[in-house]
N, C-alpha and C positions, 0 to 999 in steps of 0.2 A: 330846326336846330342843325347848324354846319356838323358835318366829320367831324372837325377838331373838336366843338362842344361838347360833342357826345364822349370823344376821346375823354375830355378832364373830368366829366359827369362818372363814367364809368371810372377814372382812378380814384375820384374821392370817396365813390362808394365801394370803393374796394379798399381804401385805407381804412376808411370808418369802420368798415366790416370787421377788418383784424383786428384795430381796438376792441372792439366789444366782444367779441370773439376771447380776447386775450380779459377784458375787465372782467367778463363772466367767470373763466375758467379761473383766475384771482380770487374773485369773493367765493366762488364755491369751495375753494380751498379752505377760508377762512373759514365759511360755515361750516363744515363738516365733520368738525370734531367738537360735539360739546366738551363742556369742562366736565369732567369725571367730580363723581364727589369723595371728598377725599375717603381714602381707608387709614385705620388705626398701623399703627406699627412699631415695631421695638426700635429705637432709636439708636443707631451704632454712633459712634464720636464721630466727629468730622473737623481738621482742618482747613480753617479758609485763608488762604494765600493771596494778596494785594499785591501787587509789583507799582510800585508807585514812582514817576520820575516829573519834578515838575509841579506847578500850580495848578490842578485843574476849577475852570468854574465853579463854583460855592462848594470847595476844596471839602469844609469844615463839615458841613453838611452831609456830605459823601460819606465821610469818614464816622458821624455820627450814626448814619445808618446803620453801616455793619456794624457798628456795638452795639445797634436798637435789635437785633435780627432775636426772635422768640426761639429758635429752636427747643425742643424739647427735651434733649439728650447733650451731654456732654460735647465743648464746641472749643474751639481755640481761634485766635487771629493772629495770623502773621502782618506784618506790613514788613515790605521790605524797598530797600531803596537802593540804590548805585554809592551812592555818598550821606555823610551826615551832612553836608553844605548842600544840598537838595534844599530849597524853599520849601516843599512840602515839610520836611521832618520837624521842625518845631513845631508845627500846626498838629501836626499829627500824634507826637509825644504829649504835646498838653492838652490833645481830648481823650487822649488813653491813660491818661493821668485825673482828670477831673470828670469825664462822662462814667455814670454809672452803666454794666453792662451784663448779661449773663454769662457772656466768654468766662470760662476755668481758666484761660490764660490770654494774655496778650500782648506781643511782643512786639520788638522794631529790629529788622534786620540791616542791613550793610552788608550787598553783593558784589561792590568793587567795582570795576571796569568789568566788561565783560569782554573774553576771551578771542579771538578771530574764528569767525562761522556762527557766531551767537549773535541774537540780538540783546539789547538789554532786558527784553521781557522776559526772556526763556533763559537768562544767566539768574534772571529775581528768581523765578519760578523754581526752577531746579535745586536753588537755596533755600527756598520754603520749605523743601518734600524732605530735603536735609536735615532740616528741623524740628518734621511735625511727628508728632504724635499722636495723631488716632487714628482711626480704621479707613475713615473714607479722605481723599482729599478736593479741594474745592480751589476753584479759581476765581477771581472775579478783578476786572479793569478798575481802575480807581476813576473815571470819570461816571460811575453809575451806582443809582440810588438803591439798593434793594429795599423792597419792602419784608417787615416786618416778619411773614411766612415764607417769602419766598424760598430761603434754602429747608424749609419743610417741606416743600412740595417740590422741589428735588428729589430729596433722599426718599420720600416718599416713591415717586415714579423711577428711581433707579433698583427698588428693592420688590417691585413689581413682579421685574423677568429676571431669572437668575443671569440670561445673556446679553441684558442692559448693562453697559459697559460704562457706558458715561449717559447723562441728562444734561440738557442746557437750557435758561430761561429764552422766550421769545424776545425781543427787546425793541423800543420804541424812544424816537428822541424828542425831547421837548425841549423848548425855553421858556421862561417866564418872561423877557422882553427882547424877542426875536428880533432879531435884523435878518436883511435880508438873504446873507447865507444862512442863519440856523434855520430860515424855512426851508433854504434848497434841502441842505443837510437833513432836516429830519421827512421830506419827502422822500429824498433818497434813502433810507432807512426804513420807514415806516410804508412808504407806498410801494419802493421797487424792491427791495431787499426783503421787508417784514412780510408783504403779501405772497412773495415767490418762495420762502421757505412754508408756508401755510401749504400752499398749491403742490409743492415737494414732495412734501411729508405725509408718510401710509397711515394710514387707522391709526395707530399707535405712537403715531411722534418719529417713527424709524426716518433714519437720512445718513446717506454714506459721507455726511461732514456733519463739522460741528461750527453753530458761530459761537463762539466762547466768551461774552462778556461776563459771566458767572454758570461754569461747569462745576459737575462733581463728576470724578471718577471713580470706580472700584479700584482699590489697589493691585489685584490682580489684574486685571484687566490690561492698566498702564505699564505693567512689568510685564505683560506679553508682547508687547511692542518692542520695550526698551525704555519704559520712563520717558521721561520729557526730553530726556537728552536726546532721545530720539528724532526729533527734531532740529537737532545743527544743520545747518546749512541752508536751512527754512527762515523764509522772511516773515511769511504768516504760522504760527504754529498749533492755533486751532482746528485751523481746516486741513492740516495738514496730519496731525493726530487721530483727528476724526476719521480721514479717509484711511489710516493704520488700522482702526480700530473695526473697520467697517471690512476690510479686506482678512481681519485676522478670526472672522466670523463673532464679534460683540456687535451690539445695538449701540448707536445713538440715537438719543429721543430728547426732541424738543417739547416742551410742557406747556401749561396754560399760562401760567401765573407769568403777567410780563415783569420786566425790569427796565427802569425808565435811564438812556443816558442824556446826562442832564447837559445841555450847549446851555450858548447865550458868546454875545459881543462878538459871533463870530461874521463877519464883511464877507461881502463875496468871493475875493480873492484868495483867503483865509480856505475857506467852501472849496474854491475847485481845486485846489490843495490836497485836502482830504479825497473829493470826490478821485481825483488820480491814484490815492493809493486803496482806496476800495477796489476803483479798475485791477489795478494790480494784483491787490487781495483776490479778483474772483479769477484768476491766473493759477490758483494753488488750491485748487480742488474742488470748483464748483462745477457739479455737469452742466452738458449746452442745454440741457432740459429745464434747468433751474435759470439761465440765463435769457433765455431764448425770448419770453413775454417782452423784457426792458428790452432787448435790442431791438424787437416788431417795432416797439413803443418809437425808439430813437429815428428809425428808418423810415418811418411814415411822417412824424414829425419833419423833417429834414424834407423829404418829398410835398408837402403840404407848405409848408413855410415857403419853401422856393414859388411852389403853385401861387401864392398868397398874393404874393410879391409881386411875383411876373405881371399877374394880370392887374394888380395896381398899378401898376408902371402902366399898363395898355389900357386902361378907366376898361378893363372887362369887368362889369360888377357883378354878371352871373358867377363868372367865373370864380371871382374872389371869394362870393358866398359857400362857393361848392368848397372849395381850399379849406375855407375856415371852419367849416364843420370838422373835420378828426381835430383840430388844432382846440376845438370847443371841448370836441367830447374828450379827449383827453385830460385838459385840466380836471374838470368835474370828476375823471375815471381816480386821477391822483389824488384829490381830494377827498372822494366817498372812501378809497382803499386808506388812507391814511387814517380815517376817524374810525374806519375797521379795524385798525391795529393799535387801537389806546391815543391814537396821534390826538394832535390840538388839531383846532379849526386855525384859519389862515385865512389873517385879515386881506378885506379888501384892499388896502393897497400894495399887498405882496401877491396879488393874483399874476402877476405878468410871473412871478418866477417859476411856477409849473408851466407856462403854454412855453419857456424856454428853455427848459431842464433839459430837454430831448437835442437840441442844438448841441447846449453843452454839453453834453453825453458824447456826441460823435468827436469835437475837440478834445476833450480829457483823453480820449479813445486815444485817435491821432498822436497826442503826445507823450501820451505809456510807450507806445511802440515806439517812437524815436526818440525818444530819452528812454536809458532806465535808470538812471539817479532818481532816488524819491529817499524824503527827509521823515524821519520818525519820532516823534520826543527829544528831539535835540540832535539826534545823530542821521547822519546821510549814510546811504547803503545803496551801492551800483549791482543790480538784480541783473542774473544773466535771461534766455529766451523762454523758463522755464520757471520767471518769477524765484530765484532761490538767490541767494546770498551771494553776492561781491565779495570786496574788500570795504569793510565799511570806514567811511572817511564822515571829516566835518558835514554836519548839516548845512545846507542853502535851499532858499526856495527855488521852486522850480514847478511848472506846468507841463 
């Protein structure tokens, strides 16, 4: 074996090495906290808050959920919206109208335009807390299904620790007939995002952020901060809440019971769209500790792939073989971490979009930092170096 052979032998088992390095320390995360079995408990009322703008995928469906939701105590729903010319609000008014539900109440709100420094989600939100009525409040994205218990087994893990401040569900993305970005999409969800809050998180669910597709807060808790308002000037306000809450000495804790967000019909184009404002999103308060596995992931990829190449171009066939291994064991690492976290399996012939997730990852990367125009529910917002709020203008696509 030449020097150089030995050279690419020695990179690729060094790439391979930190994949599995990084897949191990992944699944261990996932394994490590059985499900608790639940405890009984007094049931306080709870608010649940929708901020709705838009059609999302099996819109009706969504919407049906949180009125299917069992809690056991006293409950409300808000929906609220920017406009009553919203597509979603007829849809929405005539399942809150014909679906039976346990909600004591359940309303449609109208938040307006929102204000400069606000997004539209956190102009809804803020309008919800304005309105509601019981002890705890709750959040949840309108593109995602809750099950049935799931804000029981919230309230339940927030009523745990008197210095649990807020609970969040895990979350996982499916489609029912995938293209080929909803598989990127719920890789990157399920495998890079869902496995690395696993691996984050202490015995107990603690993390000094929150992903917020369905929280519940104490009310105290979010009046030690400042309320949601607290968040002006913030693009992401989950994670930006969470880190308030985690710095003002409360707990957040992620729980078992996942919550599925539901894609479909989204192309790839559509994909690296989103995948850019995740980048963005992990700009407002996620540690390099929590980041750190995806970026190995991307940097080996990127090294491997070039490796891959090269030597096909030069008919090196050792060579290529050595390449191809992390470029292998990665997909599989993607795949096993994905069916870890509630994910679907991923047909054969969307296998190529994991072995090139990690490509795309270092572009999306690339073009967060020179752009920071990125488009949200309809509206455009130019983020300064520190991910926080522009002036927000018309929405345009943009990579």
């Amino acid at each position: 074996m030449s020097g150089r052979d030995g050279a690419w032998v020695a990179a690729g088992a060094a790439g391979l090495g930190l994949l599995v390095h990084g897949h191990l320390a992944l699944m261990a995360g996932l394994r490590r906290r059985p499900s608790p079995a639940p405890k009984p408990f007094e049931p306080p009322s709870v608010t649940v808050i929708r901020p709705i703008r838009g059609l999302d995928v099996e819109a009706r469906w969504n919407v049906r959920a949180l009125l299917d939701l069992d809690y056991p105590g006293e409950w409300e729903a808000l929906f609220v919206f920017d406009s009553e010319d919203d597509p979603a609000f007829a849809l929405t008014r005539e399942e809150l109208r014909t679906h039976p539900t346990r909600a004591k109440r359940v309303a449609l709100l109208v938040a307006g335009e929102p204000p400069p420094g606000l997004t539209g989600k956190i102009n809804a939100m803020r309008l919800g807390v304005a309105h509601a009525r019981c002890m705890l409040l709750a959040f949840n994205d309108s593109d995602t299904r809750p099950a049935p218990g799931g804000l029981t087994a919230l309230v339940g893990a927030l009523l745990e620790d008197a210095r649990t401040g807020a609970t969040f569900a895990p979350v996982y993305a499916a489609a029912d007939a995938p293209l080929a970005g909803d598989v990127g999409y719920g890789l990157l969800v399920n495998a890079w995002y869902g496995a690395s809050v696993a691996r984050t998180a202490r015995a107990d669910g603690a993390l000094p952020f929150i992903m917020g597709q369905l929280m519940v807060f104490r009310r105290e808790a979010l009046a030690a901060i400042g309320g949601v308002e607290s968040a002006a000037g913030q693009f992401v306000d989950d994670m930006y809440l969470g880190r308030r809450l985690h710095e003002a000495g409360w707990k957040n804790r992620v729980i078992h019971a996942p919550l599925r967000i539901v894609t479909g019909q989204l192309g790839l184009r559509a994909f690296l769209r989103i995948f850019r404002r995740w980048m963005l999103f992990s700009e407002s308060g996620l540690p390099w500790d929590f980041r750190r596995p995806n970026w190995v992931r991307g940097v080996v990829g990127w090294v491997a792939w070039g490796g891959l190449l090269g030597a096909v171009a030069r008919r090196a066939w050792g060579r290529a073989a050595v390449a191809a291994l992390p470029i292998g064991f990665s997909v599989w690492s993607q795949l096993a971490l994905q069916r870890a976290c509630h994910g679907p399996r991923v047909a054969p012939r969307h296998l190529w979009v994991p072995a090139v997730l990690p490509l795309l990852a270092a572009g999306v990367a690339l073009s967060a930092r020179l752009s920071r125009q990125v488009d949200w529910r309809g509206r455009g917002y130019r983020l300064d170096a520190k991910a926080r709020l522009g002036e927000a203008q018309p929405a345009r696509a943009s990579l």
